[in-house]
BADO-308836 format. One record per residue (C-alpha): residue in one letter; x, y, z. Coordinates in steps of 0.25 Angstrom, whole numbers, plus 5000, padded with zeros to 4 digits. Layout:
# BADO-308836
AXYZ...
***
This chain:
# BADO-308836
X498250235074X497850345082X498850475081X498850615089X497850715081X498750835075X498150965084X498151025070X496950905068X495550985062X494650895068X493950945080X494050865092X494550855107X495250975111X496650965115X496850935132X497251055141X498650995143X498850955126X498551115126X499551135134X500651055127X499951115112X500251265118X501751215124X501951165110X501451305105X502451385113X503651285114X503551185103X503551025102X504150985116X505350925114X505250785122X506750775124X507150925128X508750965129X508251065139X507151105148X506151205144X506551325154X505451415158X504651485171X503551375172X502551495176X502851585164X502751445156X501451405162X500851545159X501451565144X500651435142X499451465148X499451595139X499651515126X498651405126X497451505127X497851565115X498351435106X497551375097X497251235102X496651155089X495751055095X496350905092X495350785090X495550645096X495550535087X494350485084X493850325081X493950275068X492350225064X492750105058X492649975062X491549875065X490249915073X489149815078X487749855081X486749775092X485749705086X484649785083X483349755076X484149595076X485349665068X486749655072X487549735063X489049735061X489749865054X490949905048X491150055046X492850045038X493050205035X493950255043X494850165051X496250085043X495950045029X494550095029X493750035017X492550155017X491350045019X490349995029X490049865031X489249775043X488349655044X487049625051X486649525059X485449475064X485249465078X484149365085X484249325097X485549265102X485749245084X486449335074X486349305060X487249375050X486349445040X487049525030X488249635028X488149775021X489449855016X489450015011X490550015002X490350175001X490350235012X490050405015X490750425028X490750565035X491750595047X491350705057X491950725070X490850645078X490450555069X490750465056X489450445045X489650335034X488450315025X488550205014X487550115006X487749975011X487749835000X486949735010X486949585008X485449595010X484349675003X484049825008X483749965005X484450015017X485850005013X486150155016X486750175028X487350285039X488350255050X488750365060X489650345070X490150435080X491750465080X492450455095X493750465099X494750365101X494450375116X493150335113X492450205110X491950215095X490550255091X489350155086X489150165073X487550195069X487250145056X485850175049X485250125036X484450175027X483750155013X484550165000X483150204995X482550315002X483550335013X482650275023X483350255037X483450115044X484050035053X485150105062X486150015071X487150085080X488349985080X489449995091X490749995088X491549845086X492949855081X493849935074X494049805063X492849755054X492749615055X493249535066X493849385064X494349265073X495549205067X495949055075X497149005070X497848885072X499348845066X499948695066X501048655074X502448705069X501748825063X502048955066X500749045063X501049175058X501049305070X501549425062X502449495053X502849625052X502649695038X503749775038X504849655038X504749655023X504449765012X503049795013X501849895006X501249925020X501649975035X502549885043X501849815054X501649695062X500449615054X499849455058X498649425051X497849485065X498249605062X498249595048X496749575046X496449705057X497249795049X496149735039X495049785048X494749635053X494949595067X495649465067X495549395082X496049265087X495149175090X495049025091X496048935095X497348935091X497848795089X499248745085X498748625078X499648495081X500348425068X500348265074X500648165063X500848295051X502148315053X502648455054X502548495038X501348415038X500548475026X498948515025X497848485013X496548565013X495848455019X496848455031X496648605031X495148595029X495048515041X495948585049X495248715050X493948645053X494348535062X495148665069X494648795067X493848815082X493148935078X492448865065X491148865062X490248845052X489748975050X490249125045X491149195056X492249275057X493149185061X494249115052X495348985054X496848995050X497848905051X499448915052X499948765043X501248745038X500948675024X499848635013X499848515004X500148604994X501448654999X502248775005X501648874994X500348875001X500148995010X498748985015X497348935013X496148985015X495048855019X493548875013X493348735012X491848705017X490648755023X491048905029X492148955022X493349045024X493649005039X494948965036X496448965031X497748905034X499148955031X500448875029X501748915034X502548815025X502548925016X502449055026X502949015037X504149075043X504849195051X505449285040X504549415036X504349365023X503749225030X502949305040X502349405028X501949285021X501249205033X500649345036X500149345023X499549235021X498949225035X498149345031X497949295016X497349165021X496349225031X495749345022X495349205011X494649205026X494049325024X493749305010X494549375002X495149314989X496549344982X496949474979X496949414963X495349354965X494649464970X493749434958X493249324964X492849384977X491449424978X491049524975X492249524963X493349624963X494349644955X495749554958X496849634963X498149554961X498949674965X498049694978X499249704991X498349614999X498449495008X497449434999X498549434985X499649354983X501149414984X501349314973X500349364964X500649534967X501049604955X502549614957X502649494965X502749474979X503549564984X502949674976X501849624984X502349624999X503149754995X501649824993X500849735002X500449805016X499849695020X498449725018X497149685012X496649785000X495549865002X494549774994X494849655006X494749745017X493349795011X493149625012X493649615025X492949715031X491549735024X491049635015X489949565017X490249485030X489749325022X490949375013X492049405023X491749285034X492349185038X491349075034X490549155026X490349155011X491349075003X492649115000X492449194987X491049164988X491149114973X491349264971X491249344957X490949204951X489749284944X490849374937X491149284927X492749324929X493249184928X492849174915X493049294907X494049274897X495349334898X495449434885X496949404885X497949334892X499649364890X500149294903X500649184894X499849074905X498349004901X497748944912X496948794907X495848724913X495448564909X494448484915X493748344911X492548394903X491648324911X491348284924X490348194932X489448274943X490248264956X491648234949X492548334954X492948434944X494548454941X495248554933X496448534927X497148684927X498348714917X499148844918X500148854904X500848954899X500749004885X502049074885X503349004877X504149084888X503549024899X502649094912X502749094925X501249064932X500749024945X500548864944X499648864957X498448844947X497548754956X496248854960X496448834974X497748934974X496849044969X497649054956X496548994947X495149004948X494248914941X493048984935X491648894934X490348914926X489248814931X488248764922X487248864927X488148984922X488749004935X490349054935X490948994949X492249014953X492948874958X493348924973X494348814979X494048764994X495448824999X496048964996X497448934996X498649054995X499848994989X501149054983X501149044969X501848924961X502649014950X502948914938X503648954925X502848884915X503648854902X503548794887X504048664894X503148674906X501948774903X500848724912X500348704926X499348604929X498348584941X497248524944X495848564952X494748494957X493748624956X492348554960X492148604971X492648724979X491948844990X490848834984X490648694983X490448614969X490448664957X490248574948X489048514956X488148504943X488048434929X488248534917X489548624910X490348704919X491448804912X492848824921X493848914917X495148944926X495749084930X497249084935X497749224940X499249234935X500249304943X500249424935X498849434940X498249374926X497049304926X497149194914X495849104912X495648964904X494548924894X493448894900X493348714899X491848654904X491648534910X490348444911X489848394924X489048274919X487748234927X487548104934X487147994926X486847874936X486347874950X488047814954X488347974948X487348044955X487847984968X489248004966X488948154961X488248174976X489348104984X490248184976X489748314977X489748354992X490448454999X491348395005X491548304994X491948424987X493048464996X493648324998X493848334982X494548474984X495348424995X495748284988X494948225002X495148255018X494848185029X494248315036X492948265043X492248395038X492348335024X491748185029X490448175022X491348215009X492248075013X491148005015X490548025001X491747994994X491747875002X490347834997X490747854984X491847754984X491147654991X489847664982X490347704970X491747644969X491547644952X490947774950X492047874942X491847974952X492347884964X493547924960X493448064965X493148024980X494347934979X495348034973X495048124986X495048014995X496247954991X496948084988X496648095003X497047975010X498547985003X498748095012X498648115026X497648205033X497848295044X496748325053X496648425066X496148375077X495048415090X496348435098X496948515087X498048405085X498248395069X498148235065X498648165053X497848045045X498847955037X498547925023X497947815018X498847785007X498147645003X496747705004X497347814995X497947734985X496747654983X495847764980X496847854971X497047704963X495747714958X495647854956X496847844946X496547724940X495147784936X495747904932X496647844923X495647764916X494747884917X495847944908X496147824899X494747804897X494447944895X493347944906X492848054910X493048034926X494448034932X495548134938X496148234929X497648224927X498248314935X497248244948X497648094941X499048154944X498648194958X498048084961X499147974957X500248044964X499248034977X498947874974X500547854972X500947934986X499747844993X500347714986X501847754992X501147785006X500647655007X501947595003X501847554987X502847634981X502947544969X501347584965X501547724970X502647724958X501647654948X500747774950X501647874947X502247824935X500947784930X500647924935X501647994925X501447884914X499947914914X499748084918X500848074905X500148034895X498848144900X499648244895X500748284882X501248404890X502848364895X502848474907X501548394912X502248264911X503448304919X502648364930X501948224930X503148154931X503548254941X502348244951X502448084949X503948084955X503548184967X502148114970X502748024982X503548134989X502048224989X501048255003
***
């Protein structure tokens, strides 16, 4: 904000105007006007006239400055020498960070090719009055011995256009000059990104909220998720088309899987393309499969990643401040996944690592997870990123930042070996357990069964949202090379915590996960011993690990096994198992496959698996958007569904029985019958969809000798039918 200069200001600059002098010497001799005076000054206006001619002479009229331009902001040369480079100078303006950043281009004829980014993380700036000096030693993505660098830029006035930027490298080793680029100036932000957004119909997107509604750590204002990200130093435009998308045939609370989503942002994002940009998709819903308690959801589901996320006003929606704080949080939340910034609580995992900060008072933690709580948190938070994500925002290395660009995490700190270091003690009274077959065939997807328990007689209060994708547990991998991968799931989803007390007479929670593929495609893609352990970040900010179990993956051991394992093992065969099948035209050649599989090898134990996703998702219906933006549904296919998840539990049963080494583990067996008996009441035969679920309880019973376990299967078996 730019504010009058005190005349009492030491910095030289533009003299004060004949007629400001005249007011100064009025003040002098009379005192502060008074704007609303009782009565008129009375005096002989040539007597007046003279007395102030004789003053000003003789007062001493202290020269006052005009403001001048802040030199941050984002500077962009011509292409000289075929280089096109992009600068960001961040020491001086809101929130200044102290560094230098840019990227080059390459420039041949009507192409530009990015080529690499360089950031000065310690920067020597100099002020003058007429010009700003920052030298620095850059960190380049690409090998070179000038990494020294000089930028001047000439400071102007407000009333002026701000100066070019002249930047000149030169060597680290004998301080050698080289190439100089004079950069005009672009913006006052750093980065500049096109949002499109679209909502569905009967959805309300989110405009703004006022942050002084409700007790707050920072200055009231008016903040929407545009404004949000410039206060960040990122220029947010609208771009695109903005499209309410129609909700034929849904009904209006009709739901949304990560298949549904997948397809939606694809079939609809206009400004998509298969490449980095900075352009990113987000999309107002009302409701996931998984319920209210699901905020957001950031896609990275194949090819580019990071080019879109959804939000669900089940959950957030609303006018009240509070509803309005909470849409404006996860608006922004969801987007800087986007960006590529993890949790506030993962910062570990990023690359390069850095320490977690579950205190951090940033849109990227949870108010659920603060110290305190959540209102400790809202009460502190001033609606900022910390200063580490606006060093991200703003400088890093552009493949890490775009949308599109490198994966999100980028399988980051995986070499650090974090996941598995033992934890030297452990008094949360919680253990987290992992348990797997110990063996699998190549191509089999590989499931987890997860168990949080208290060891406490007085019972804990945990976070039972224990599958990975929730962000809550990570799952730690060591290939058969020595290689430490972290399991990253396709989706980053932000949902409110499930707060359990876990007690002598209930002390576990259970989930299961398919972790065989993820962002960074399969992981168990070859024969030999892999090692997992779990890590689960506890409320308090604990990080509790399991032992470490290993599995086998078994090689091939007939030509039928080697032929599976390669239908088995695409892509999109990969996400169709994460996403329990779609109908998404984009995962096609991952149907097809599976339907090859059934047809040729209708015996082979891994059929299974293709007909476990494929029936799972002809139970259900499938909403698709349309060229003309309409939102169509597919009926399920109840028959088709209960015929393949027949055979899928009857080989699994007899898997079990037999103690063979292929079939579901419990907790998908469980899945899995609850979807065949909902498919079997859909089509009408009530009397088989109730021989399932007994024979359900009857059979998951005798799996287990804990009592809590068989109550919640008995539970889940009476509230199968009324499921999505």
């Amino acid at each position: 904000m730019f504010t009058s200069p005190s005349p009492n200001d030491p910095e030289n600059g533009t003299m004060l105007s004949d007629h400001n002098a005249t007011e100064f010497a009025l003040e002098q001799l009379f005192g502060p006007t008074d704007p609303n005076p009782a009565a008129p000054i009375v005096a002989d206006p040539e007597t007046f006239h003279d007395t102030v001619q004789e003053l000003i002479p003789e007062l001493p009229i202290p020269p006052i400055p005009l403001v001048k331009n802040r030199v941050s902001g984002s500077y962009r040369s011509a292409a000289s020498s075929g280089y096109e480079l992009e600068l960001r100078v961040d020491v001086d303006g809101v929130g200044p960070t102290q560094r230098v950043s840019g990227d080059y281009y390459s420039v041949s004829g009507a192409t530009k090719t990015y080529f690499g980014s360089f950031i000065v993380n310690v920067v020597s700036v100099t002020f003058t009055t007429a010009q700003a000096t920052l030298t620095g030693t850059a960190e380049c993505t690409w090998t070179t011995d000038f990494r020294r660098l000089q930028i001047t830029i000439q400071r102007t006035t407000i009333f002026q256009s701000p100066a070019p930027a002249q930047l000149r490298w030169f060597s680290v080793t004998n301080n050698t000059p080289g190439a100089a680029y004079q950069c005009n100036y672009i913006s006052r932000y750093f980065r500049t990104v096109v949002l499109e957004q679209d909502s569905l119909v009967g959805v309300t997107p989110f405009g703004s909220y006022n942050t002084g509604g409700l007790p707050s750590g920072g200055a009231a204002r008016t903040l929407g998720v545009i404004p949000s990200y410039r206060e960040a130093g990122i220029d947010i435009q609208v771009g695109g088309t903005t499209n309410v998308i129609a909700n034929s045939g849904a009904g209006a609370n009709g739901t949304w899987s990560d298949a549904e989503l997948h397809n939606a942002m694809q079939a609809n994002f206009a400004l998509w393309q298969n490449i980095p940009q900075w352009k990113v998709w987000l999309f107002h819903s009302y409701q996931h499969d998984l319920g209210p308690g699901l905020y957001g959801i950031m896609f990275d589901q194949q090819g580019r990643q990071r080019q879109g996320c959804a939000t669900f006003y089940r959950g957030i929606g609303g006018t009240t401040n509070d509803q309005l704080r909470l849409q404006l949080y996860t608006n922004v939340h969801e987007l800087g996944h986007c960006f590529n910034l993890m949790h506030s609580w993962q910062k570990s995992y990023a690359q390069p690592a850095l320490p977690n900060r579950p205190s951090a008072l940033s849109w990227m933690n949870y108010p659920w997870n603060f110290p305190g709580g959540p209102a400790a948190f809202w009460n502190s938070f001033d609606f900022r990123f910390d200063s580490q994500e606006l060093i991200h925002l703003r400088h890093a290395f552009r493949d890490k930042v775009i949308m599109g660009g490198n994966p999100f995490t980028e399988g980051a700190a995986l070499d650090s070996g974090d996941l598995f270091a033992d934890t030297i003690e452990n008094n949360t009274g919680l253990q987290i357990e992992l348990e797997a077959k110990p063996s699998f065939a190549l191509g089999e997807p590989v499931v987890v069964e997860i168990r949080l328990r208290t060891t406490s007689t007085l019972g804990k209060s945990a976070n039972t949202c224990i599958h990975p994708k929730f962000g809550y547990v990570h799952i730690g991998i060591v290939k058969p090379g020595g290689k430490v991968v972290t399991y990253e799931p396709l989706a980053e989803y932000l949902m409110e915590p499930d707060i359990k007390l876990l007690t002598e007479e209930s002390p576990s929670a259970y989930d299961s996960a398919y972790i065989g593929y993820g962002k960074d495609g399969f992981y168990f893609d070859q024969p030999g011993t892999y090692q997992i352990r779990a890590s689960y970040f506890h409320l308090d900010g604990s990080r509790i690990v399991s032992d470490i179990i290993k599995i086998r993956v078994k090689s091939p051991l007939s030509a039928d096994d080697d032929s599976v394992a390669d239908l088995l093992l695409g892509d999109d065969q990969g996400q169709l198992f994460y996403l329990l099948g779609s109908d998404s035209p984009y995962l096609k050649a991952g149907n097809e496959a599976f339907d090859q599989i059934i047809d040729q090898f209708p015996t082979h134990p891994l059929t299974m698996y293709a007909k476990l996703a494929k029936g799972v998702n002809d139970q259900r219906t499938f909403k698709s958007i349309t060229e003309d933006k309409e939102l169509t549904v597919r009926s399920a296919k109840p028959t088709e569904s209960a015929a393949l998840l027949t055979d899928v539990v009857d080989q699994s049963k007899a898997g079990v029985e037999s103690k063979a080494s292929v079939g579901l583990d419990n907790i998908s067996l469980n899945m899995a019958m609850r979807k065949l008996a909902k498919a079997q009441s859909m089509e009408g035969n009530d009397e088989a969809a109730k021989e399932t679920l007994t024979d359900m309880v009857n059979f998951l019973g005798k799996q287990t000798s804990r009592p809590h376990v068989r109550k919640l299967i008995r539970e889940q078996a009476k509230n199968a039918l009324k499921e999505p």
